[in-house]
SEMIVO-810766 format. One record per residue: residue in three letters; x, y, z of N, C-alpha, C, O, CB in turn. Coordinates in pm, whole numbers, plus 32768, in hexadecimal, padded with zeros to 4 digits. Each point is the difference from the previous one (the first is absolute). Glycine has a CB too. Layout:
REM residues N
ALAXYZXYZXYZXYZXYZ...
This chain:
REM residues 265
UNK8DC67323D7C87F7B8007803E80047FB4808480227F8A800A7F6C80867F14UNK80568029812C7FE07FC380A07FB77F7180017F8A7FEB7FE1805181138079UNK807B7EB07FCB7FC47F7B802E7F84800A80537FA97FAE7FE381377FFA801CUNK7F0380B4806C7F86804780597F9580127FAF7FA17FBE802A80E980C08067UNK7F597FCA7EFA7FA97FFC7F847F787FB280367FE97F87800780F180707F3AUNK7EF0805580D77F757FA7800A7FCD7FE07F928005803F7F967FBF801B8119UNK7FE97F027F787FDF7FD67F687F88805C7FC27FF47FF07F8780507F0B80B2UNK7F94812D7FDF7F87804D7FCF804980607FCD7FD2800E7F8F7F747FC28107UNK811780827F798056805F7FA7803E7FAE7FAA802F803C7F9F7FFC806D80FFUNK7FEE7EA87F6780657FF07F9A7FA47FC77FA1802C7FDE7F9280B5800280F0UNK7E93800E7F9F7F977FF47FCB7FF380637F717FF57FCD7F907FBB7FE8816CUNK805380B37F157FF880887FCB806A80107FAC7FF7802B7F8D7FA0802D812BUNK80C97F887F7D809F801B7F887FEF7F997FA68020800B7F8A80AB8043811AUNK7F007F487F8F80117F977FBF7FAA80047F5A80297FD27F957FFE7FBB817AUNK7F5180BE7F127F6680057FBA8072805E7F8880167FD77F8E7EBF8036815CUNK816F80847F58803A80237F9480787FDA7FA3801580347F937F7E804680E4UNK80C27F197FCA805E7FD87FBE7FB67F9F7F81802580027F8B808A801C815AUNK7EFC7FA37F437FC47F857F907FAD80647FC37FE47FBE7F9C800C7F4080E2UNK7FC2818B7F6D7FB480227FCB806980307F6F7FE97FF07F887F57803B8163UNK812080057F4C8061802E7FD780577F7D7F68804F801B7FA67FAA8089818EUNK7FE27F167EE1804A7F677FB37F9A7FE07FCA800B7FC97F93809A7FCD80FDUNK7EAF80867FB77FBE7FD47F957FF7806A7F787FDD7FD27F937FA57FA0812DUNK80A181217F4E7FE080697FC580677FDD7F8B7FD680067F8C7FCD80A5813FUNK80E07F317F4E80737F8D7F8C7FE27FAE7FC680467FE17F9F803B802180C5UNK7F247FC67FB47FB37F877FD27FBE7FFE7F90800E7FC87F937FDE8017812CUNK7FAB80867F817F7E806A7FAF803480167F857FCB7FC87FA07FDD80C88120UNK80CA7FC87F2F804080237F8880257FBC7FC5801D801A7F8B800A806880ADUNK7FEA7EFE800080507F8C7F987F817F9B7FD380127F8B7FDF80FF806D80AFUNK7E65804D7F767F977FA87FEC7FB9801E7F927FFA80787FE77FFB7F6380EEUNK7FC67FCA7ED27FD280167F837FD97FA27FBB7F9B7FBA800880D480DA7FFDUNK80267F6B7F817FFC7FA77F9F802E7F37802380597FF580557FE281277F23UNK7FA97E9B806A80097F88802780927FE97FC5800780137F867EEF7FA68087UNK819E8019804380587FF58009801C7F627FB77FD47FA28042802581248082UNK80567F127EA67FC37F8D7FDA809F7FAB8027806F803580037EA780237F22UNK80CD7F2A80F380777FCB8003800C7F6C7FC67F987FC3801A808480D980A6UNK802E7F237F067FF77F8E7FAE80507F7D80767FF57F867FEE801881237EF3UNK80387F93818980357F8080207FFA801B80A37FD3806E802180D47F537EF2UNK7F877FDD815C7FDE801D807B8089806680278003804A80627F597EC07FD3UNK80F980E97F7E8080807480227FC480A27FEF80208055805380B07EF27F3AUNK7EF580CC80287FCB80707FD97F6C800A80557FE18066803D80AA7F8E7ECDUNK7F3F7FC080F37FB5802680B28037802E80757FE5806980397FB27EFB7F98UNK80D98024805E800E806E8086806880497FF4802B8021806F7F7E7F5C802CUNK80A480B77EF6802A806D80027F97809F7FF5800B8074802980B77ED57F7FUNK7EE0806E80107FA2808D7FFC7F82800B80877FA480518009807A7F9F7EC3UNK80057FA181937FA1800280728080805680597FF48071802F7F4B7E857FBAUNK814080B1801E8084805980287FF3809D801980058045806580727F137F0BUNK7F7080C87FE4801B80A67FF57F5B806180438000807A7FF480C87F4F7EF0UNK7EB87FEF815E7FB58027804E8043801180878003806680457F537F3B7F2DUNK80E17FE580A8800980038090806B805B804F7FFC802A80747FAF7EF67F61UNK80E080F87F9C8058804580177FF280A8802480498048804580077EF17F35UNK7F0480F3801B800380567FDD7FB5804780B88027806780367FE57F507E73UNK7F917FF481877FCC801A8077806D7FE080677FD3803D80607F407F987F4CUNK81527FFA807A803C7FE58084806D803A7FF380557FDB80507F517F657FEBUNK808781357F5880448069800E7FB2806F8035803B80698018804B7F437F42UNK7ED6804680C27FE280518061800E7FC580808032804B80537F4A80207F1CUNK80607F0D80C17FC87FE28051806F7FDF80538002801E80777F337FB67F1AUNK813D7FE1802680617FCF8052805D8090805B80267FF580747FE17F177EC3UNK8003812A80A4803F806E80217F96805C807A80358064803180557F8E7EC0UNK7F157FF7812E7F95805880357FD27FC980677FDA803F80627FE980157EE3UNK803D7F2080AF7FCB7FA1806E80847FD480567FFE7FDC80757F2B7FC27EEFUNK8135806A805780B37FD780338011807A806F803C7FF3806A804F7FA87E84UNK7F3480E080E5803D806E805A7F8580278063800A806B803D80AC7FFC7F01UNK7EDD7F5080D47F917FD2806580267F97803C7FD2800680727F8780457F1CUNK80E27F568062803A7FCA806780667F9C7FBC7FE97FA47FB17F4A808380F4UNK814280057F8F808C7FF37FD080377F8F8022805A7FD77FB67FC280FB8052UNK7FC57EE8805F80237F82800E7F967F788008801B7F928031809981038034UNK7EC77F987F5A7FB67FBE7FEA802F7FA27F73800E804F7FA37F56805F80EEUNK80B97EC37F4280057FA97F9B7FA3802F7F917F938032801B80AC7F1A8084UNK7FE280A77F017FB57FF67F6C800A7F747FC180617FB87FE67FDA813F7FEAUNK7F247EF8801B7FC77FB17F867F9680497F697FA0804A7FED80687EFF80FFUNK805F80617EC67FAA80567F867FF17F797F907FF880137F878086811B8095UNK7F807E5E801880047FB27F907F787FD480307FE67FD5807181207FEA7F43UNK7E8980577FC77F717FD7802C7FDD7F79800E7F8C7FE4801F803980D37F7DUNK809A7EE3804E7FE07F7B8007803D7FB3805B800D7F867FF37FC780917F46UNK805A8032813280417FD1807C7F957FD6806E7FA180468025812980567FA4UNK7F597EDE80667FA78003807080407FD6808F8075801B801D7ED97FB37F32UNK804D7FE48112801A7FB08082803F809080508011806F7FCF802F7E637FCCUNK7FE080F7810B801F808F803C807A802F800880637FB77FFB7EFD80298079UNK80A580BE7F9D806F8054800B804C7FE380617FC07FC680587FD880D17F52UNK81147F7E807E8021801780717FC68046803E7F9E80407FD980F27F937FF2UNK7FAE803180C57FBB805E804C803B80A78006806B80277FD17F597EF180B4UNK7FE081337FB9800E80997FDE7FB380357F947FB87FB57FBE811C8037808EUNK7F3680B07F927FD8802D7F8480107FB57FA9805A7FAD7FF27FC581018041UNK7F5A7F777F65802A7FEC7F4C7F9880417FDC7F918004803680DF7F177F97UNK7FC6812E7FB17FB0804F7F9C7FCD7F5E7F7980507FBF7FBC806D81878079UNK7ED07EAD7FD17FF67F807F827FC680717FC47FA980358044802B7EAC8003UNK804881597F3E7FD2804D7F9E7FDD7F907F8580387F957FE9805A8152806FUNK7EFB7F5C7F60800C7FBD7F797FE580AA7F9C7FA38050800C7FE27E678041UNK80DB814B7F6B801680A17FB77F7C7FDB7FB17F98803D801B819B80157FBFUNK7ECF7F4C7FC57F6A80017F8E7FD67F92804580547FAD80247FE080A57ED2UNK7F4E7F9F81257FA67F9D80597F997FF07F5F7FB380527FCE80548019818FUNK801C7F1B7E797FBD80047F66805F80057FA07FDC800E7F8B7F69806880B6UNK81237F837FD8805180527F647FED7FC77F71801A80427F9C80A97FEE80FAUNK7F067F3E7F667FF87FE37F8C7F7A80377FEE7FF67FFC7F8680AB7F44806CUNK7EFC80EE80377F7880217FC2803780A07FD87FCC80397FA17F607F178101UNK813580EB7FA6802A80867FC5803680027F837FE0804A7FA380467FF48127UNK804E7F4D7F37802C800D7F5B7FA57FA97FB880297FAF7FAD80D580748074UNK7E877FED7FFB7F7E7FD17FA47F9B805D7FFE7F907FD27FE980907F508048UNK7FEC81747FE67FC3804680207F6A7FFA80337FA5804C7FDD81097FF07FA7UNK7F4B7F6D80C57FBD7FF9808B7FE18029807E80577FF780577FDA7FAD7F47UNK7F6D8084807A801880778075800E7FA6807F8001804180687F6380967F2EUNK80A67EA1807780187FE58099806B7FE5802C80297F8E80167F2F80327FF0UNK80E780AB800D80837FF3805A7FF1806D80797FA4804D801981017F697F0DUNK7FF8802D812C8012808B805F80587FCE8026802B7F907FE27F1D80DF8065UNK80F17FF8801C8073800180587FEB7FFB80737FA9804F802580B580107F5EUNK7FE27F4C80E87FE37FF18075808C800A8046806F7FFF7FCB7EB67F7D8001UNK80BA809080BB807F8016806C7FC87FD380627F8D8026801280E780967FAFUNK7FC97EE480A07FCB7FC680718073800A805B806E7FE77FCE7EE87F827FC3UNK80A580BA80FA806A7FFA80477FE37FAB806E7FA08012804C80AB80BD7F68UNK802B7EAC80597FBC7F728066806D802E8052806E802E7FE27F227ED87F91UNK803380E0810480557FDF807E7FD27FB280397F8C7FF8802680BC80AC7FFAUNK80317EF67FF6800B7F5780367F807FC67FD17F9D7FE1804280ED803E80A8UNK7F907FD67E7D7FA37F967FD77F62803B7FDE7FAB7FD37FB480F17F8280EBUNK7F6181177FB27F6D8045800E7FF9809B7F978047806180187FA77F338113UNK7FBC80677E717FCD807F7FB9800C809A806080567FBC80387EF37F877F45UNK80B7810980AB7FDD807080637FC0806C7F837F89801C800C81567FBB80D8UNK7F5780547ECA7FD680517FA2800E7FED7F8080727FF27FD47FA9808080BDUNK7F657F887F08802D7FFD7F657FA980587F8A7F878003801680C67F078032UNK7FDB81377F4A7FE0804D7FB87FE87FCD7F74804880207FA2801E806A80F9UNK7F257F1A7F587FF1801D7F507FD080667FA87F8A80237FFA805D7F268029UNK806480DC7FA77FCF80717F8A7FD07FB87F7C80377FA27FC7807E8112808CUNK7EE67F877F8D7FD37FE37F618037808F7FB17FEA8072802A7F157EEA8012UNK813E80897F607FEA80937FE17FC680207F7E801C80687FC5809A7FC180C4UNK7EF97F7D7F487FB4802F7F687F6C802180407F9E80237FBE80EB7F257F6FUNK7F7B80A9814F7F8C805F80647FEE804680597FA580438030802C7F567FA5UNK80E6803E8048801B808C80617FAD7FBC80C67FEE803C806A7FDA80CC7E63UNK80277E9E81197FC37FB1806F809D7FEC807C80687FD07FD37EAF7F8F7F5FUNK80E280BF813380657FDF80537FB67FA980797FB98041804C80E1809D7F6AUNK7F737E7780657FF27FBA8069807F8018807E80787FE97FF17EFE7F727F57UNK804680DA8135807F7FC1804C7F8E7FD480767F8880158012818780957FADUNK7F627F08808B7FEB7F9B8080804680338066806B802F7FD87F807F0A7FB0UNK800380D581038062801580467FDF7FB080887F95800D803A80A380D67F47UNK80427EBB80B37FCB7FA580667F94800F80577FF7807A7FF980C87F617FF7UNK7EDA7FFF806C7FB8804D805A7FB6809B7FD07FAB8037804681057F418056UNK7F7580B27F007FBB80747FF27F837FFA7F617FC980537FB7813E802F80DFUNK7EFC7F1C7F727F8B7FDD7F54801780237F85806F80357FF97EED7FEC8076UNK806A7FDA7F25803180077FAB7FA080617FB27F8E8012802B80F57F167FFCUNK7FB281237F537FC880807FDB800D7FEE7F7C803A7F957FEC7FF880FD80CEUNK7FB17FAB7EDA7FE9802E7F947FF280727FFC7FA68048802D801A7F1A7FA7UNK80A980B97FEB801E80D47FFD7FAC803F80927F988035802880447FF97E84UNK808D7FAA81737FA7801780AF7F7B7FD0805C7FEA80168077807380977F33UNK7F487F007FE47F7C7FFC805B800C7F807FED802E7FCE7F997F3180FE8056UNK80687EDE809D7FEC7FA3804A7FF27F8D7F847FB980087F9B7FDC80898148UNK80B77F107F3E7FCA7F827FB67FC47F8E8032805B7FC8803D803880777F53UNK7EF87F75807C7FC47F9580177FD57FA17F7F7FCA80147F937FFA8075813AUNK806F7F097F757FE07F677FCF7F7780097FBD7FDE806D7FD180A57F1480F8UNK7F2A80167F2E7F957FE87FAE7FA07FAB807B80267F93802B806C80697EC1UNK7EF7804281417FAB7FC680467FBC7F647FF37FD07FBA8058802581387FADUNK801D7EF27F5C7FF57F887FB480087F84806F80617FFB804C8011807D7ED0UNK7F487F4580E97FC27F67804A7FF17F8B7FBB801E7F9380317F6680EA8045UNK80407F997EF07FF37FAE7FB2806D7FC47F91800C80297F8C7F2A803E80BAUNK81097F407FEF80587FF67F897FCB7FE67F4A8035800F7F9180567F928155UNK7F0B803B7F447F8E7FED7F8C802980837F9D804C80097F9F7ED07F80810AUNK808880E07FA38011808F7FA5809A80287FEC802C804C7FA97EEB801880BEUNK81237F687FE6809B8074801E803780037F537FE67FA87FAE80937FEF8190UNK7FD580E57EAB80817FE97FAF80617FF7803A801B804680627FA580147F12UNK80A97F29804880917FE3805D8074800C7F887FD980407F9E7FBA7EFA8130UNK80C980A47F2F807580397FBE806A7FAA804680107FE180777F98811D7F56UNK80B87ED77F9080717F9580398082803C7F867FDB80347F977F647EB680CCUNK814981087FB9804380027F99806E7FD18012802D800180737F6B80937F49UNK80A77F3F7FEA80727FC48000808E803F8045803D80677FE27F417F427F58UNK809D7FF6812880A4804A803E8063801E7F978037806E7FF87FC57F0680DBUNK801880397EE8807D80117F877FF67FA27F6C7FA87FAC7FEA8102807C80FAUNK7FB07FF67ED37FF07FD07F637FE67F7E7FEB7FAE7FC17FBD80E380D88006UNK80077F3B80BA80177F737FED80187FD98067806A8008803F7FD77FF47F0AUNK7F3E7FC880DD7FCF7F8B80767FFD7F947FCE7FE87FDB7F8E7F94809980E5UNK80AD7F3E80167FFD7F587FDC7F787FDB7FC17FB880577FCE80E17F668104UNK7F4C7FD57F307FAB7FC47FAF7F927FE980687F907FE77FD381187FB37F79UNK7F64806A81287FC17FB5807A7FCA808D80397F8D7FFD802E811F7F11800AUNK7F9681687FCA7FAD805B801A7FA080247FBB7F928022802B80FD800A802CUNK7FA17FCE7F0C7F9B80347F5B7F947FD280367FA3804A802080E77F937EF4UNK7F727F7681027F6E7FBE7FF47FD2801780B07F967FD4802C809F7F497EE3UNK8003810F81217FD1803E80A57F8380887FB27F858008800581BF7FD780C8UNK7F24807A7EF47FA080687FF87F8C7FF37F8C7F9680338022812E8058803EUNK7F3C7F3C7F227F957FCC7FF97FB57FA580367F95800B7FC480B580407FC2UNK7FAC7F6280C47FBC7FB3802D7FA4808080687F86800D7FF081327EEF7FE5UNK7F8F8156808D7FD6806280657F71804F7F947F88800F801A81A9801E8088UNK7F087FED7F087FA980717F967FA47FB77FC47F9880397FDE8119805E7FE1UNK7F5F7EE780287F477FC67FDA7FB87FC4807E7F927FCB7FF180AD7FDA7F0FUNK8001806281827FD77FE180817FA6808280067F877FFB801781507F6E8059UNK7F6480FC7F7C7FBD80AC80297F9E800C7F937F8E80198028815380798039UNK7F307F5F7F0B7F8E7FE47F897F817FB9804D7F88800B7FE781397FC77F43UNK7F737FF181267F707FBF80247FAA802B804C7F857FFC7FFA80D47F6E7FE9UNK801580DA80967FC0803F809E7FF680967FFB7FC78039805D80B07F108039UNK7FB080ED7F1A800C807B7FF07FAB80477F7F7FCC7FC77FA08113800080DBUNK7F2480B77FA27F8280567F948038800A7F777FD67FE07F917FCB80C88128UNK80EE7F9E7F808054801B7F9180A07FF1800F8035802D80657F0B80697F66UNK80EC7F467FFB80AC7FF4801B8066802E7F8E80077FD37F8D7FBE7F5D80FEUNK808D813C7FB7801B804E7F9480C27FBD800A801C7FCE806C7EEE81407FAAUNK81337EF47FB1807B7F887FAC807480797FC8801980017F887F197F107FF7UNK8111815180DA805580447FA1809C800F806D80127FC5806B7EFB80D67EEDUNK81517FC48065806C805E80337FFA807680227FC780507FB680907F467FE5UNK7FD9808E80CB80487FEF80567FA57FEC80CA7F9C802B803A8123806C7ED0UNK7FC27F06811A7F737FC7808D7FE3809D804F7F92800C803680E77EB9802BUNK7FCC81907FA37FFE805A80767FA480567FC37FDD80538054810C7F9B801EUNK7EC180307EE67FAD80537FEA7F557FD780277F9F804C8004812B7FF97F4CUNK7F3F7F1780CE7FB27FBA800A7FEF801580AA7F9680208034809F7F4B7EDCUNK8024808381267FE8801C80C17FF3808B7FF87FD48020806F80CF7F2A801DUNK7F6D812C7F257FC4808C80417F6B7FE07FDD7FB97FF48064811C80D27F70UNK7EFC7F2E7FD47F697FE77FF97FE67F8980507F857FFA8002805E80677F19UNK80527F2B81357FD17FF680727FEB8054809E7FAF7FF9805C80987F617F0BUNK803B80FD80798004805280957F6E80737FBA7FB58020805B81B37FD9801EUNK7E72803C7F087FA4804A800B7F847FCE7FF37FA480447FD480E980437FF5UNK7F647EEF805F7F7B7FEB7FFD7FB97FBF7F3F7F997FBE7FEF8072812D810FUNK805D7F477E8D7FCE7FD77FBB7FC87F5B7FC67F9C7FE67FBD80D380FB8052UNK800B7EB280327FFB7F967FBC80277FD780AE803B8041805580017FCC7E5FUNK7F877F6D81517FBB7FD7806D80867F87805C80067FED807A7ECD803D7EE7UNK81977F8C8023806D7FC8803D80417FC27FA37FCA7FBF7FA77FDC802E811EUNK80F780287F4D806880077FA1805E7F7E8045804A800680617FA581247F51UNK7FEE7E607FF480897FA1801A804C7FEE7FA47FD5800B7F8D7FCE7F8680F5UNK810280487F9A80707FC57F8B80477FAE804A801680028079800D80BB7EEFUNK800B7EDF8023806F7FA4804C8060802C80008008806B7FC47FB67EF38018UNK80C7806780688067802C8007801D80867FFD7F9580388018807F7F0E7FA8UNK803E810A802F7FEB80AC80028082801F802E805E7FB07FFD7E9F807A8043UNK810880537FED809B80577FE87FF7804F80667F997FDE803A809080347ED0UNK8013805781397FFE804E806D7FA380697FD17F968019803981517FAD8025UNK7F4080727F418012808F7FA77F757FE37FDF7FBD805F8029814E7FD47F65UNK7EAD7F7A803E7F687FFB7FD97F9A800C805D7F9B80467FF380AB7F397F76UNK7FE5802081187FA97FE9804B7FFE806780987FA680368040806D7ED17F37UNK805780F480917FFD807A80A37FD180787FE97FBC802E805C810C7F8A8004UNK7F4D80A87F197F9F8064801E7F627FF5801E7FC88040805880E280147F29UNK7F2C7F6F80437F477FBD7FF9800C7F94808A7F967FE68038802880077E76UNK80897FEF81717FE57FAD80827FF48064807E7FB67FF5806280D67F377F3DUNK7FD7813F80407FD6807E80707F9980747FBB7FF0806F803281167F7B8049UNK7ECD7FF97F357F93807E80037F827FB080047F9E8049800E80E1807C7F5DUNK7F5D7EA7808B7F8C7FC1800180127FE7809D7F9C801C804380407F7C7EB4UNK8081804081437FFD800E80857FA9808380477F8B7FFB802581587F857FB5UNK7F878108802F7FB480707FFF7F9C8026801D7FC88029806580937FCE7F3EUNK7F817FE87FA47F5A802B7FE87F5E7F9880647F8780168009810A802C7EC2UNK7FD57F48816F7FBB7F8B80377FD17F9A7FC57F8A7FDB7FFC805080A88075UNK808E7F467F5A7FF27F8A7F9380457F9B80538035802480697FD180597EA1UNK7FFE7EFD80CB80227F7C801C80847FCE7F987FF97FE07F897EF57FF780CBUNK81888031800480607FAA7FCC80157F5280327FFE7FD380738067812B7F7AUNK7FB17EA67F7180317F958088803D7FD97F5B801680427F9B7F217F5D8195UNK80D67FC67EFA80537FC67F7E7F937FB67FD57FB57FEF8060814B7FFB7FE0UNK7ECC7FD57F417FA57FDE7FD97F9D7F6180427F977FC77FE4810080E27F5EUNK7FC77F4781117FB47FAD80547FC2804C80C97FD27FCF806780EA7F517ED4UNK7F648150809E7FBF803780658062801D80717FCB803180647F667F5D7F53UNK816D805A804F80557FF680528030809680117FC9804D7FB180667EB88016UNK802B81348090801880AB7FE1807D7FD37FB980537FA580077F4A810E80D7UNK80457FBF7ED4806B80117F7E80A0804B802D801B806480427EEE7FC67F10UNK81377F888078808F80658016805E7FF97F4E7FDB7FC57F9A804D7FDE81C1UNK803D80A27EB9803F7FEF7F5080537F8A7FE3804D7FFE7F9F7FCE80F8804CUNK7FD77EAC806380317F717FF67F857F9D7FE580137F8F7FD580B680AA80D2UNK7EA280037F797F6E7FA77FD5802D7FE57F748047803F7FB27EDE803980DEUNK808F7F017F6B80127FF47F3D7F79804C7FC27FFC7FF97F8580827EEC806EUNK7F27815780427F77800F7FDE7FE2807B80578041800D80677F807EF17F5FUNK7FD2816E80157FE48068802D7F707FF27FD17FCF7FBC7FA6811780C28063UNK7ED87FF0806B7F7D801C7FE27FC6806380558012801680787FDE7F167F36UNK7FC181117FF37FE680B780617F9980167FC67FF5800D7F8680E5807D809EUNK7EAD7F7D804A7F7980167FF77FB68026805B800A7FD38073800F7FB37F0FUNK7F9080D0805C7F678032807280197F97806E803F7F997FEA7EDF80B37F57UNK80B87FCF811E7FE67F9580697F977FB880147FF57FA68053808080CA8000UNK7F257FBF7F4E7F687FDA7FEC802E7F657F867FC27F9F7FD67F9981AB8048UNK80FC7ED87FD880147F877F6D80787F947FE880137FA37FB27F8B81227FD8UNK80BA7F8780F780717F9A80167FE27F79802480687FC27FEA800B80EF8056UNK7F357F007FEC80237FAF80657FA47F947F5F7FF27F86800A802581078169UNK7FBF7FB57E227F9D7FC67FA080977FF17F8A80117F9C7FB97EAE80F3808BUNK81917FD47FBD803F7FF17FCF80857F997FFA80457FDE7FA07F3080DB8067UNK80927F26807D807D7FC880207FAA7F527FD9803C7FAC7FBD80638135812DUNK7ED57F067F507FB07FA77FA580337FCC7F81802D7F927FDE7F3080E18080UNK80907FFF7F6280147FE37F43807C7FDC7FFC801C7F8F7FD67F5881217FB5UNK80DE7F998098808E7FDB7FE980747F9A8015806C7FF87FC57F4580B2804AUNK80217F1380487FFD7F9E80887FF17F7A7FB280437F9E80217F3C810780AAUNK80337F577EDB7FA67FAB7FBD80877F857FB57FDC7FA17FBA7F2C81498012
């Protein structure tokens, strides 16, 4: 595939290569997958991820061929420079082998450090998010906007955990953040996975999404489609965010500056 490729065409290959891995997915979705020990977890989170990036790796490799691959979802801080594909094949995978519907598949393609285009698919709704630098962000094609929201009072916000096993100093970071928001906030909703939580910020549903610490693969797709849609990135003290911040936060612009308040605290 031509390095020339405009992103808005690789936009497009891209929407079908991940629609394509979530449709692998789909089929492997159902019954709750049981496991007795942590070996038998991530071998059976393993056989998700294996089962999607035998579409993806191969599809996005021949869209741009000398672009780097990341596929480990708990990787963070920044990339060398040049291309990289940060894919996460199951975005959720343990709520999948819990038969849970919040997962998806995402594909983000960074150049030097910066998002330009990314594709989350849901596929137990068939919902496709993409972002594309400068050009906004969509939901199965139509326009996505942020949340007009002013009041952090009324807002709903949304926080979730970067990974299993965090230090001890982040744990009591993120609770402490979540009875800070119990207080200032309407409602605060507490689950997995972070990037299902930033598309309902880029559509306006839930009003601003912070986590500590975090990973590439979670946070850059929803950092470029809340961008996009005209949302507020910074790190939870209000600073601009990059994948080396220890802290993220993406919200209306009507509610950021209330939010970085609470958090701050």
């Amino acid at each position: 595939m031509s390095e020339t490729l405009p992103d808005s065409d690789l936009l497009r290959l891209t929407v079908e290569a991940v629609r394509k891995a979530g449709s692998v997915l789909r089929e492997r979705f159902g019954d709750v997958v049981r496991y007795e020990t942590r070996e038998e977890l991530m071998s059976a989170l393993a056989v998700n991820d294996d089962a999607a990036l035998g579409i993806l790796r191969p599809a996005l490799t021949g869209l741009r061929p000398d672009a780097g691959w990341v596929e480990d979802e708990l990787e963070g801080g920044a990339l060398p420079p040049g291309e990289w594909w940060v894919v996460d094949p199951a975005e959720g995978n343990v709520n999948h082998l819990h038969a849970l519907a919040e997962w998806a598949v995402t594909a983000t393609l960074v150049r030097q450090n910066r998002p330009v285009l990314t594709v989350v698919h849901v596929p137990l709704t068939g919902e496709t998010y993409t972002a594309l630098d400068g050009g906004g962000a969509h939901l199965d094609g139509r326009p996505l906007r942020v949340s007009p929201a002013t009041d952090l009072g009324l807002g709903l916000v949304a926080t979730s955990q970067a990974r299993p096993d965090e230090d001890e100093k982040v744990v009591r970071r993120v609770g402490s953040s979540i009875t800070a928001m119990l207080f200032d906030a309407l409602v605060v909703r507490t689950s997995v996975p972070a990037t299902l939580h930033l598309v309902n910020v880029a559509a306006g549903r839930i009003d601003a999404f912070w986590q500590f610490a975090g990973a590439r693969a979670d946070l850059l797709p929803g950092a470029l489609l809340v961008t996009e849609a005209g949302g507020r990135i910074s790190d939870a003290e209000g600073r601009p965010w990059t994948p080396q911040s220890d802290s993220f936060l993406a919200a209306a612009p009507g509610v950021h500056a209330q939010a970085v308040t609470t958090l701050s605290r």
